[in-house]
C-alpha positions, 0 to 999 in steps of 0.5 A: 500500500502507497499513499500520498496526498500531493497529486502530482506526486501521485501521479508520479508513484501510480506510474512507476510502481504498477498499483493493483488499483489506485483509490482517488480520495476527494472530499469537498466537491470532487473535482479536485480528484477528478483533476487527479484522475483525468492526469492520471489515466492520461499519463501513457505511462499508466497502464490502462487496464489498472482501475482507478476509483474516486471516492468522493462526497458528491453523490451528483450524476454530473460528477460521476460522468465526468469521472467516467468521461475521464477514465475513472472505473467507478465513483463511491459515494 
């Protein structure tokens, strides 16, 4: 288990330690994570075939398409 609370940092160790899955955690309105994920399933050195799940507070389908939109595998409430 890794964990880090810097973004750019998270990108950075999602990439070179090949996690078995990354859990993006976002507390105010979600679109901080989402920021975290979109740079992250955008970066080609990470594998595409590694889930990424946001954990957030919003509960909006607005949120949870745009996660989708993003590459996020699923979105917990």
């Amino acid at each position: 288990v890794s964990r880090t609370a810097c973004g750019p940092h998270a990108v950075g160790l999602a990439c070179t330690t090949r996690p078995d899955i990354v859990i993006v955690e976002s507390c105010t309105d979600g679109h901080e994570g989402l920021e975290l994920c979109r740079l992250l399933c955008g970066d080609a050195r990470f594998p595409a075939g590694t889930p990424v799940l946001l954990v957030t507070d919003d509960a909006s389908p607005a949120l949870e398409r745009a996660a989708l939109r993003v590459g996020v595998w699923d979105v917990c409430v």
